[in-house]
Backbone as JSON Lines, residues from 0, in Angstrom:
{"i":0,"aa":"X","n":[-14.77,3.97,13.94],"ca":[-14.38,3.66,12.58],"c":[-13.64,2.32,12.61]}
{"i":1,"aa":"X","n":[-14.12,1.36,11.54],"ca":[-13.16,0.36,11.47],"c":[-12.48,0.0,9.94]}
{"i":2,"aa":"X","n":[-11.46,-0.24,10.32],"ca":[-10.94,-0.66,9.23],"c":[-11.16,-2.34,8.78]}
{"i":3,"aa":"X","n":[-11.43,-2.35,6.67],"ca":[-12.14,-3.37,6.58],"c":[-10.86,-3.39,5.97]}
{"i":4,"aa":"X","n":[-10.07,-3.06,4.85],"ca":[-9.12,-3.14,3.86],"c":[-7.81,-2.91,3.98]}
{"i":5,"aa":"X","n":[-6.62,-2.89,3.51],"ca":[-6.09,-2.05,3.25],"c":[-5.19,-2.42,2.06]}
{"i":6,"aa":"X","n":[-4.69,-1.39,1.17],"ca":[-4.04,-1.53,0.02],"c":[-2.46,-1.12,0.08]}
{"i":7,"aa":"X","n":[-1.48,-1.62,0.08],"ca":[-0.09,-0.6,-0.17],"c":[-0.12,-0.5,-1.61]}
{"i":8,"aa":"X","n":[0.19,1.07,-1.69],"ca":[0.41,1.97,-3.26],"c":[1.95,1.91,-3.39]}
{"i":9,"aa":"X","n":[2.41,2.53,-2.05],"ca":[3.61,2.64,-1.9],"c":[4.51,2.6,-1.09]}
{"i":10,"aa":"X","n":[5.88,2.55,-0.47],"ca":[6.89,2.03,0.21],"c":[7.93,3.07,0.08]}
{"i":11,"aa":"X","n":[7.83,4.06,0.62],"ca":[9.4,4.71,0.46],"c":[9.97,4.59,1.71]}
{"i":12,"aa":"X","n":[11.36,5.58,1.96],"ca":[12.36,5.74,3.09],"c":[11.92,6.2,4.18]}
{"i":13,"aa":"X","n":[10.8,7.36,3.65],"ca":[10.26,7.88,5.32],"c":[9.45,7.52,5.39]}
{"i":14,"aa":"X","n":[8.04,7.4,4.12],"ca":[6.86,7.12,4.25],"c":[6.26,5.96,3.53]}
{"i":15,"aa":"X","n":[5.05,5.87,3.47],"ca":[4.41,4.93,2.93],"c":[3.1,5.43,2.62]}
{"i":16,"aa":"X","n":[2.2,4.62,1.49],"ca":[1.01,5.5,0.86],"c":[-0.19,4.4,0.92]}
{"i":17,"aa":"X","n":[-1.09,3.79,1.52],"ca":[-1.85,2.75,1.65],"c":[-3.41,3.68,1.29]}
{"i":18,"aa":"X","n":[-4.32,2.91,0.53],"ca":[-5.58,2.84,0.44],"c":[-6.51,2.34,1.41]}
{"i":19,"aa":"X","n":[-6.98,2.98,2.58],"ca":[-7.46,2.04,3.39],"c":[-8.77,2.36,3.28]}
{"i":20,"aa":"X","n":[-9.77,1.06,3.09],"ca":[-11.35,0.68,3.11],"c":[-11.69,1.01,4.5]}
{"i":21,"aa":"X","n":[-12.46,1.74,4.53],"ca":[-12.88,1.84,6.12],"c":[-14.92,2.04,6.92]}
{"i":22,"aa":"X","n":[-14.9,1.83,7.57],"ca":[-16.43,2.18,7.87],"c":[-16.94,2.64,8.75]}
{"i":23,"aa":"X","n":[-17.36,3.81,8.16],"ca":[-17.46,5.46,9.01],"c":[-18.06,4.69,10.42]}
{"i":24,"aa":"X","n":[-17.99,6.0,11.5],"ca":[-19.12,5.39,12.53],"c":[-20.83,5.77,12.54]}
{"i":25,"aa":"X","n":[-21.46,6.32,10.85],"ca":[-22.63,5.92,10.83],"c":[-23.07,4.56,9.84]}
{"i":26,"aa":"X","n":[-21.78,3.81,9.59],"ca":[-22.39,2.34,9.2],"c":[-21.77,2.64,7.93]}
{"i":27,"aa":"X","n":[-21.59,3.81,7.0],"ca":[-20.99,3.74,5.53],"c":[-19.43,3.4,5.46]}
{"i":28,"aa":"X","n":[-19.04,3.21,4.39],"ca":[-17.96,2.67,3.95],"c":[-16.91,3.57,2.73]}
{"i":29,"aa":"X","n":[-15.97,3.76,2.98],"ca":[-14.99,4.66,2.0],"c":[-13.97,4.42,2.04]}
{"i":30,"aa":"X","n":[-13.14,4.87,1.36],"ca":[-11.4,4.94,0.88],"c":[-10.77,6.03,1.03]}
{"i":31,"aa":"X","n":[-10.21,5.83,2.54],"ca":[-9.33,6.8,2.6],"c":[-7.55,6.88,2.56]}
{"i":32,"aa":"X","n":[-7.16,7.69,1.39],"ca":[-5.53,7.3,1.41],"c":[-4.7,8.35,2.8]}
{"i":33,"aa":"X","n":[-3.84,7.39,2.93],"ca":[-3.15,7.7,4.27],"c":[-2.02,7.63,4.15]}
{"i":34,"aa":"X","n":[-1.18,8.26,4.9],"ca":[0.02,8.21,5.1],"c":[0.59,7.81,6.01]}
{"i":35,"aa":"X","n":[1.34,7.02,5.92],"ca":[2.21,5.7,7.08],"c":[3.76,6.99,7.28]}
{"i":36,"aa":"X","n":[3.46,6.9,8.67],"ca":[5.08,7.6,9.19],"c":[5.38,6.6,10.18]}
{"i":37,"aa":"X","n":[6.2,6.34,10.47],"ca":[7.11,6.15,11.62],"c":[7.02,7.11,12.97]}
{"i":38,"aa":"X","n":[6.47,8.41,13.05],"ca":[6.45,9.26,14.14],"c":[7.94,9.81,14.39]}
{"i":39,"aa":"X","n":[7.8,11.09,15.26],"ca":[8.47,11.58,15.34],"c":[9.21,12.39,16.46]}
{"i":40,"aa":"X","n":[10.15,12.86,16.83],"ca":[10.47,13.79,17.84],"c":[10.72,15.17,17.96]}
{"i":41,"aa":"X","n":[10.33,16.2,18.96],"ca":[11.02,17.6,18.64],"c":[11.32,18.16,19.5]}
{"i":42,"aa":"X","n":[12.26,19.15,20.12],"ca":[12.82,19.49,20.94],"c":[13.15,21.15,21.14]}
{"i":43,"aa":"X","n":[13.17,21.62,22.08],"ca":[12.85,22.97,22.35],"c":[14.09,23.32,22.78]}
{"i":44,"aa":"X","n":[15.54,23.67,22.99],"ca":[16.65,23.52,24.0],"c":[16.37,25.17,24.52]}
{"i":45,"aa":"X","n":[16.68,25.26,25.77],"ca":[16.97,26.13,26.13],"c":[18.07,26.51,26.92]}
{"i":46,"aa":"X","n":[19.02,27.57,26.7],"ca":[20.21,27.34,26.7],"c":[20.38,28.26,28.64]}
{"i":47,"aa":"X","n":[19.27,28.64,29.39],"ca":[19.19,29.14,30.5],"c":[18.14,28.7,30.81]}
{"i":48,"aa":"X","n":[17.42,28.39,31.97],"ca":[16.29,27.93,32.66],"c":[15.17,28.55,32.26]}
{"i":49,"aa":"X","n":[14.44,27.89,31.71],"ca":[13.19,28.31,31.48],"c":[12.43,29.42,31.97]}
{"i":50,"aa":"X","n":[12.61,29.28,33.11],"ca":[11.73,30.36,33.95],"c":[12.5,31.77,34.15]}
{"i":51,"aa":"X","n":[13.87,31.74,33.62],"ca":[14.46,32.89,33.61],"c":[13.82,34.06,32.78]}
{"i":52,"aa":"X","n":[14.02,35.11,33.17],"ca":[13.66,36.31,32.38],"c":[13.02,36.59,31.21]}
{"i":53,"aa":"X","n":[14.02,36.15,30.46],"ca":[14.24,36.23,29.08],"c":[15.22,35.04,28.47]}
{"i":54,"aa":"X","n":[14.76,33.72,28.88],"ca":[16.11,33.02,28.29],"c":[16.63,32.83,27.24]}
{"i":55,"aa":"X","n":[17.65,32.25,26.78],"ca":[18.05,32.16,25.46],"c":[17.56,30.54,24.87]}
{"i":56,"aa":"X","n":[17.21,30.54,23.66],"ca":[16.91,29.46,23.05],"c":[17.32,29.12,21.4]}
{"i":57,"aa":"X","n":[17.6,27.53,21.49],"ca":[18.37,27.43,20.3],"c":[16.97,27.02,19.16]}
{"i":58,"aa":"X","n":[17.1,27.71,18.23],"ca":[16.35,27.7,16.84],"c":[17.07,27.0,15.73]}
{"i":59,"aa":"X","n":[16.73,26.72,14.6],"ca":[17.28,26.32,13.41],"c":[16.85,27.11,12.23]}
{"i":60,"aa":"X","n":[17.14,26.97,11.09],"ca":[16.71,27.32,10.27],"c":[17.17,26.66,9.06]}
{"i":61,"aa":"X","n":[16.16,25.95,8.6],"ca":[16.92,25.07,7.77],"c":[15.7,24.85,7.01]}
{"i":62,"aa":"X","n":[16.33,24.6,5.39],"ca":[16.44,24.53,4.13],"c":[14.92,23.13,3.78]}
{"i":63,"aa":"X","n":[14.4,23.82,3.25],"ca":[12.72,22.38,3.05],"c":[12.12,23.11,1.69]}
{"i":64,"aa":"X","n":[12.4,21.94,1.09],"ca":[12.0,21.79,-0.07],"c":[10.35,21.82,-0.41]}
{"i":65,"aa":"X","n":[9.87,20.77,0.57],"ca":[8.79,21.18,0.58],"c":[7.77,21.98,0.9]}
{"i":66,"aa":"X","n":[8.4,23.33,1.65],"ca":[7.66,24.23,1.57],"c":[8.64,25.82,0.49]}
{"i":67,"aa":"X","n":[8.48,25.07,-0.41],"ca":[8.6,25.69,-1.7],"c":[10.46,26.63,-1.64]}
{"i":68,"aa":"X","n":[10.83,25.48,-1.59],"ca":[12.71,25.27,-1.26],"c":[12.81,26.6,-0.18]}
{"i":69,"aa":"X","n":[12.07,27.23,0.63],"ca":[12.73,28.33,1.58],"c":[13.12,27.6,2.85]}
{"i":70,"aa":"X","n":[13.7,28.57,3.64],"ca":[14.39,27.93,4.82],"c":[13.19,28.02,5.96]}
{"i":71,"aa":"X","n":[12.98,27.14,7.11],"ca":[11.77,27.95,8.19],"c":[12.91,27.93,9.25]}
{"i":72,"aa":"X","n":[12.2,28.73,10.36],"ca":[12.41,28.91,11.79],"c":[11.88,27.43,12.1]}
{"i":73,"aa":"X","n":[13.05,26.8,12.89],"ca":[12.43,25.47,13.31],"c":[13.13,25.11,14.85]}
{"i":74,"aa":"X","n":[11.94,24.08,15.65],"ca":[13.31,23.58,16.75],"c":[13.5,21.71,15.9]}
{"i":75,"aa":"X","n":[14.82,21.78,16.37],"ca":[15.13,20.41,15.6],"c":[14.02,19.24,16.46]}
{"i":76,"aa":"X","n":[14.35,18.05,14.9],"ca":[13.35,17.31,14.94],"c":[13.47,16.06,14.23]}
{"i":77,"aa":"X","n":[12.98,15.07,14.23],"ca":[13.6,14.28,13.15],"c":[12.67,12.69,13.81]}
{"i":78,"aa":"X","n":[12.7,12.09,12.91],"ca":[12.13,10.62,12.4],"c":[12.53,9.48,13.83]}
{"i":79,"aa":"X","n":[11.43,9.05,14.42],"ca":[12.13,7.83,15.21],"c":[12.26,6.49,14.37]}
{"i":80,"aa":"X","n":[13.42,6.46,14.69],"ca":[14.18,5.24,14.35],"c":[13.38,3.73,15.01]}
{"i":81,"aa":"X","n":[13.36,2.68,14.33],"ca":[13.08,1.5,14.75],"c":[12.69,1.13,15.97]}
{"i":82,"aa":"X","n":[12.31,1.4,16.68],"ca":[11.87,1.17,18.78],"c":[12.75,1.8,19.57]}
{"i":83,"aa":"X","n":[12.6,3.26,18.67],"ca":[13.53,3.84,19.52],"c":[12.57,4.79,20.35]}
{"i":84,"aa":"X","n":[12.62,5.6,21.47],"ca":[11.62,5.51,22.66],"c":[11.91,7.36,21.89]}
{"i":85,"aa":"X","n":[10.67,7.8,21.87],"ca":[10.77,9.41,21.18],"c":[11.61,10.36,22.27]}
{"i":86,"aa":"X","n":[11.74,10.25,23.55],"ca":[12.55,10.78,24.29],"c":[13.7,11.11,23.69]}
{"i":87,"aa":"X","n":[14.83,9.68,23.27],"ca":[15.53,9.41,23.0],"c":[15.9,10.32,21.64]}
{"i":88,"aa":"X","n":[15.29,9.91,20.96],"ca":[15.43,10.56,19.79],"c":[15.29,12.31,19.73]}
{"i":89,"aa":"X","n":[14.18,12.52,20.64],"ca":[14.74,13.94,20.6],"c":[16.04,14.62,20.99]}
{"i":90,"aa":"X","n":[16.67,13.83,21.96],"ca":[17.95,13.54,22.49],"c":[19.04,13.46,21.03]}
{"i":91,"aa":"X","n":[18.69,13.1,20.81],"ca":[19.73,12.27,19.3],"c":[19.31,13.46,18.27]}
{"i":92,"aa":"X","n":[18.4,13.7,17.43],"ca":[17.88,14.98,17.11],"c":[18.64,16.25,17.6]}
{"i":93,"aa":"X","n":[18.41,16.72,18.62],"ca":[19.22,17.8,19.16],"c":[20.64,17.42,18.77]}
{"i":94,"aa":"X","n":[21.36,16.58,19.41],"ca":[22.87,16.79,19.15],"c":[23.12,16.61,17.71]}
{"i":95,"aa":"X","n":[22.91,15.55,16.75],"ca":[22.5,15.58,15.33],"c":[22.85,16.68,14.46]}
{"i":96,"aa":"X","n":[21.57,17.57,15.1],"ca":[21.44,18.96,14.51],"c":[22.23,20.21,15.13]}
{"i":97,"aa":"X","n":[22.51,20.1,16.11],"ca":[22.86,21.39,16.62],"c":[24.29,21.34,16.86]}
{"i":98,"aa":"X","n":[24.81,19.95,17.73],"ca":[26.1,19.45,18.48],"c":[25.4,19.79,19.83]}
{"i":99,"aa":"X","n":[24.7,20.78,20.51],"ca":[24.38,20.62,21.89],"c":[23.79,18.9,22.36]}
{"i":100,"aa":"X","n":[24.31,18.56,23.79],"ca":[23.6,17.8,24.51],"c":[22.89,18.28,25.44]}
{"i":101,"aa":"X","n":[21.78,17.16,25.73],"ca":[20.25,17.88,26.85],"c":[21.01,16.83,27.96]}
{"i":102,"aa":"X","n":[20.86,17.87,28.82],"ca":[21.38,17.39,31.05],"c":[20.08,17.1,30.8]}
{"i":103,"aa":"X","n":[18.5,17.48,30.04],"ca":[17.37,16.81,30.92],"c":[16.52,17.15,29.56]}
{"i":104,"aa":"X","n":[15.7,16.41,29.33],"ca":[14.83,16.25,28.38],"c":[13.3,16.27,28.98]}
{"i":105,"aa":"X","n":[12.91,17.03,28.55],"ca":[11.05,17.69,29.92],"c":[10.12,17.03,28.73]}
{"i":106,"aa":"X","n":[9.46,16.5,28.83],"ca":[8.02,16.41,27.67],"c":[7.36,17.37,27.84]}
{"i":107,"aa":"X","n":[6.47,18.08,26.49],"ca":[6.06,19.08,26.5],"c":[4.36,18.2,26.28]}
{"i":108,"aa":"X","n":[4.37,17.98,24.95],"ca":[3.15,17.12,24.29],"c":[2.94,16.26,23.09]}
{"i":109,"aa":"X","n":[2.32,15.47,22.82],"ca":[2.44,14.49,22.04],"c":[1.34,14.96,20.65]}
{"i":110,"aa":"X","n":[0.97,14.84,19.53],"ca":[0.36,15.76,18.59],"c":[0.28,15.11,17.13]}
{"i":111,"aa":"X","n":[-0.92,15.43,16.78],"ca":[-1.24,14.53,15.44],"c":[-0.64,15.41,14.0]}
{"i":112,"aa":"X","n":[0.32,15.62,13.8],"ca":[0.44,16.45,12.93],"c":[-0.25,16.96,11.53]}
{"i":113,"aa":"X","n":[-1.07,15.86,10.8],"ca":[-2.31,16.37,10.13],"c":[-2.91,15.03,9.95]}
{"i":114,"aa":"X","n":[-3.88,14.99,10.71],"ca":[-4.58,13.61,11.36],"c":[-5.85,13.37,9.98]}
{"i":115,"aa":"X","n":[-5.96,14.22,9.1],"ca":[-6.83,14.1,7.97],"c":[-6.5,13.19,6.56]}
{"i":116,"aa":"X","n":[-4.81,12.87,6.56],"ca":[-4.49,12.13,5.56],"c":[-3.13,11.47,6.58]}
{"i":117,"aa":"X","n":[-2.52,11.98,7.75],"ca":[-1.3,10.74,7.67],"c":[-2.05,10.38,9.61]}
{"i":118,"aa":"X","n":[-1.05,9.26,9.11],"ca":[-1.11,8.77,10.86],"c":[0.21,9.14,11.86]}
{"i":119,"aa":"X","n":[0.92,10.21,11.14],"ca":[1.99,10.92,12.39],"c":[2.03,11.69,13.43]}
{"i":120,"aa":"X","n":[2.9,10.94,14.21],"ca":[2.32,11.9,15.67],"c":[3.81,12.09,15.84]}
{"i":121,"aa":"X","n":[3.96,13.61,16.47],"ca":[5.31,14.1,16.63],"c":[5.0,14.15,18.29]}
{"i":122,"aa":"X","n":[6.1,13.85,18.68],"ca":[6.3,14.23,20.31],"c":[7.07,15.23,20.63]}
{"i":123,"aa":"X","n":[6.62,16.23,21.73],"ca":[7.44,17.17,21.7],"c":[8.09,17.78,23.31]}
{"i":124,"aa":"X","n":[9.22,18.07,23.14],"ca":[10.17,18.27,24.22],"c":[10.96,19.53,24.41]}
{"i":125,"aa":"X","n":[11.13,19.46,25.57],"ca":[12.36,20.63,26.27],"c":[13.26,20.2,26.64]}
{"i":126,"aa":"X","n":[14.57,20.89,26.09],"ca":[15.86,20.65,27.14],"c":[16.2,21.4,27.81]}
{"i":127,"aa":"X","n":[17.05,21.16,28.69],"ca":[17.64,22.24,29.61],"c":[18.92,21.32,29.36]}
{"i":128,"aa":"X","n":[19.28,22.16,30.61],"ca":[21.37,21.79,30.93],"c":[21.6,21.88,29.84]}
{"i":129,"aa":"X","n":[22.12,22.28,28.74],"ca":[22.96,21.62,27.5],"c":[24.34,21.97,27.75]}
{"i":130,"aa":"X","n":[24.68,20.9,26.89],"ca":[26.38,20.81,26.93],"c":[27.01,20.72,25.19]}
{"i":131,"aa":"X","n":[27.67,22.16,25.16],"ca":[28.15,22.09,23.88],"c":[28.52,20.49,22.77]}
{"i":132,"aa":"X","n":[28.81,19.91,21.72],"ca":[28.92,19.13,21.13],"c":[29.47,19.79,19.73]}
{"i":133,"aa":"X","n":[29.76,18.01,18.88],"ca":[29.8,18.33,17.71],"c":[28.07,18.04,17.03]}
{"i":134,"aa":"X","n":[28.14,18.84,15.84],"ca":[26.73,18.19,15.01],"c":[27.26,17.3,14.13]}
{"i":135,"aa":"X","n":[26.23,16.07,14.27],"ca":[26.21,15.14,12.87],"c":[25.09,14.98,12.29]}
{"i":136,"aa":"X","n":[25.19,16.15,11.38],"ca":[24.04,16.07,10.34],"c":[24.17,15.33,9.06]}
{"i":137,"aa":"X","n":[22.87,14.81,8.7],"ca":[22.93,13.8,7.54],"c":[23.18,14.6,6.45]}
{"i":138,"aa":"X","n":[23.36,13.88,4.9],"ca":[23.87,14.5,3.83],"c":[22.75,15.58,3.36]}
{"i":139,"aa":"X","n":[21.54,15.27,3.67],"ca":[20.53,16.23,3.33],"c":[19.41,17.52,3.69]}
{"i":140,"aa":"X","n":[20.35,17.69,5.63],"ca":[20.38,18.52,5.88],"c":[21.17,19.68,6.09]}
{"i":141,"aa":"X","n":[20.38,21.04,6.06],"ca":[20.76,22.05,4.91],"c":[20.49,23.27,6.49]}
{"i":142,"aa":"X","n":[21.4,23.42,6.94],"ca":[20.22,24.19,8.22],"c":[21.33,25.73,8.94]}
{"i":143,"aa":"X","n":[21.21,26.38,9.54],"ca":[21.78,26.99,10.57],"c":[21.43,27.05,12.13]}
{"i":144,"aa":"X","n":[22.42,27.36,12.96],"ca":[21.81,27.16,14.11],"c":[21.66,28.54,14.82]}
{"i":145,"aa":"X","n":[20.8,28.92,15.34],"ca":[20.43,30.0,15.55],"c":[20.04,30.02,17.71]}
{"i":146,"aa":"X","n":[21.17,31.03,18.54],"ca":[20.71,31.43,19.34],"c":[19.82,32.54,19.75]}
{"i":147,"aa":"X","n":[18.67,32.72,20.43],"ca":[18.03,33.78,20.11],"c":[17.27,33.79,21.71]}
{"i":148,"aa":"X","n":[17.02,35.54,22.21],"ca":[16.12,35.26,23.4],"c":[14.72,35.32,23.1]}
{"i":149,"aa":"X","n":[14.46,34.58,24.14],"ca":[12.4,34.39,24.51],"c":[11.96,34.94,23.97]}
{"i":150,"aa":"X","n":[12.24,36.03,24.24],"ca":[11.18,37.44,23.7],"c":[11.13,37.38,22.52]}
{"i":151,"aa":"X","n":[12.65,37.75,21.39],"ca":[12.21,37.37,20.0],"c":[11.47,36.28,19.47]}
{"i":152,"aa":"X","n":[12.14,35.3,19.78],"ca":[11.47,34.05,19.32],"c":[9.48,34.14,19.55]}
{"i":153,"aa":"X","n":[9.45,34.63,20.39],"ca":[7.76,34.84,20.71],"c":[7.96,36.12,19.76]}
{"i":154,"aa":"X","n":[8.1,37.09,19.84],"ca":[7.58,38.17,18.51],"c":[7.97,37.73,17.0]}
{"i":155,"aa":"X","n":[8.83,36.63,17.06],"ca":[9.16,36.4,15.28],"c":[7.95,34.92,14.84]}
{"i":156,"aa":"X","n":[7.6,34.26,16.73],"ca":[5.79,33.66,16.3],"c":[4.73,34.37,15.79]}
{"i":157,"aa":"X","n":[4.68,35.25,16.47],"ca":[3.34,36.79,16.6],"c":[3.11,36.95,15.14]}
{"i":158,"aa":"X","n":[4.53,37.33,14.75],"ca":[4.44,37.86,13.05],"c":[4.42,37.27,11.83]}
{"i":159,"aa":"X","n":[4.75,35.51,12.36],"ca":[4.36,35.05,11.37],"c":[6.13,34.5,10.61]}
{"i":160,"aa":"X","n":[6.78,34.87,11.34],"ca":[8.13,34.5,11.12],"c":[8.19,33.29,10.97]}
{"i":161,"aa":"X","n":[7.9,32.48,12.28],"ca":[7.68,31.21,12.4],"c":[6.55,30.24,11.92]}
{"i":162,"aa":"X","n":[6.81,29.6,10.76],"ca":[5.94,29.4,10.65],"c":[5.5,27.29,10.24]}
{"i":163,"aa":"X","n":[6.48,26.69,10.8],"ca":[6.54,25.4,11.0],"c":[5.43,25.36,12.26]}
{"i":164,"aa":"X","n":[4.4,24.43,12.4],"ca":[3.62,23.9,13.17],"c":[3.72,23.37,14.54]}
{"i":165,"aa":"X","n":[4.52,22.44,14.43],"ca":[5.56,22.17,15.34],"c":[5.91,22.81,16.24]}
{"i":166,"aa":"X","n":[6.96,23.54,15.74],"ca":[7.85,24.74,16.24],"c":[6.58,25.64,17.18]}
{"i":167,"aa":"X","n":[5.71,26.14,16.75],"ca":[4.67,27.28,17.08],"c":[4.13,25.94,18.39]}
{"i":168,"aa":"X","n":[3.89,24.77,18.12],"ca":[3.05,24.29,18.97],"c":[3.76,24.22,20.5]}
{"i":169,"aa":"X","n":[5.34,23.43,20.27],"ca":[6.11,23.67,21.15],"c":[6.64,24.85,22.21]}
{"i":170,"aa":"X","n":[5.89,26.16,21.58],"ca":[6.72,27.25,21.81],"c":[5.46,27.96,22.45]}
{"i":171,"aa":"X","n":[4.55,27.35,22.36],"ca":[3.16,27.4,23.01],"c":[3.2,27.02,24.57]}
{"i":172,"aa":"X","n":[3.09,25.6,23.9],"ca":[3.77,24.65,25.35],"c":[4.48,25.01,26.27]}
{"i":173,"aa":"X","n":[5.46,25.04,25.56],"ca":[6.96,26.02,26.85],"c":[6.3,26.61,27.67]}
{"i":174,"aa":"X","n":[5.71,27.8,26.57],"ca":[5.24,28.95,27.24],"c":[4.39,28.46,28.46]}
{"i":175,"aa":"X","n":[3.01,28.18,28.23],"ca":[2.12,27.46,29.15],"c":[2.91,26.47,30.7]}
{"i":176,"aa":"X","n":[3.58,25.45,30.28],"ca":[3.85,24.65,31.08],"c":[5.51,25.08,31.78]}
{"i":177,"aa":"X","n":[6.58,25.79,31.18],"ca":[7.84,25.64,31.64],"c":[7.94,27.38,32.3]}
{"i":178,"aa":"X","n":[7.36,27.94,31.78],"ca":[7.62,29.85,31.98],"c":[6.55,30.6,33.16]}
């Protein structure tokens, strides 16, 4: 596919809304609107070694408007900043949201979050070691922090509890690569 055009509609804080002319890879040509992100980070903490038993892991639950003002099961997450390296930010993210700091930040996987209208890719991570903190959350997050073991957190996926994308993809991951 190449791109022949592109239009800006719009310019906001997180996102952006462009018209882009493009030409399929059998030779035709269309308009597809897209969504400009910045990308993103997310983070899994776990508050005992992964491979333990049953470890404990920190959740959120916090307040989104856009999925029709209810709260989800989430692991924190948040917007990279200007060249800031997504590691990092999941780093910054976690304490942000929770007050915990990560002794070690693991990459889990990198992921198109809906590759049909935006161009965001969330990166996603594990911590270990953490070290209590304060949180500095911005004015517009709305959240709780939630400790919980393995096991639930995998039966409150199963049922549908969880139901941020993200969150489920990461918790996949773990599973697969850290357990």
């Amino acid at each position: 596919m190449t791109l022949l055009s592109s239009e800006p509609v719009y310019r906001g804080r997180i996102i952006s809304l462009d018209l882009d002319t493009v030409r399929f890879p059998d030779g035709s040509t269309g308009v597809l609107e897209m969504v400009r992100h910045p990308g993103a980070a997310a983070v899994l903490p776990f508050l005992d070694p992964p491979d333990a038993a049953d470890p404990r892991v920190i959740l959120i639950r916090q307040f989104r408007w856009a999925a029709g003002g209810e709260s989800l099961w989430e692991v924190p997450a948040g917007r990279l900043d200007a060249g800031e390296a997504p590691e990092a930010c999941a780093a910054r993210e976690l304490a942000e949201e929770t007050g915990w700091r990560a002794g070690r930040i693991l990459p889990l996987a990198p992921l198109w979050t809906t590759p049909g209208f935006t161009d965001e890719k969330i990166h996603l991570f594990a911590a270990t070691g953490l070290v209590p903190g304060e949180h500095r959350r911005e004015a517009d997050e709305f959240l709780e922090v939630h400790e919980l073991r393995w096991s639930r957190v995998m039966e409150m996926a199963a049922a549908g509890e969880v139901r941020d994308a993200k969150t489920i993809a990461a918790l996949f991951l773990a599973e697969r690569k850290l357990r």
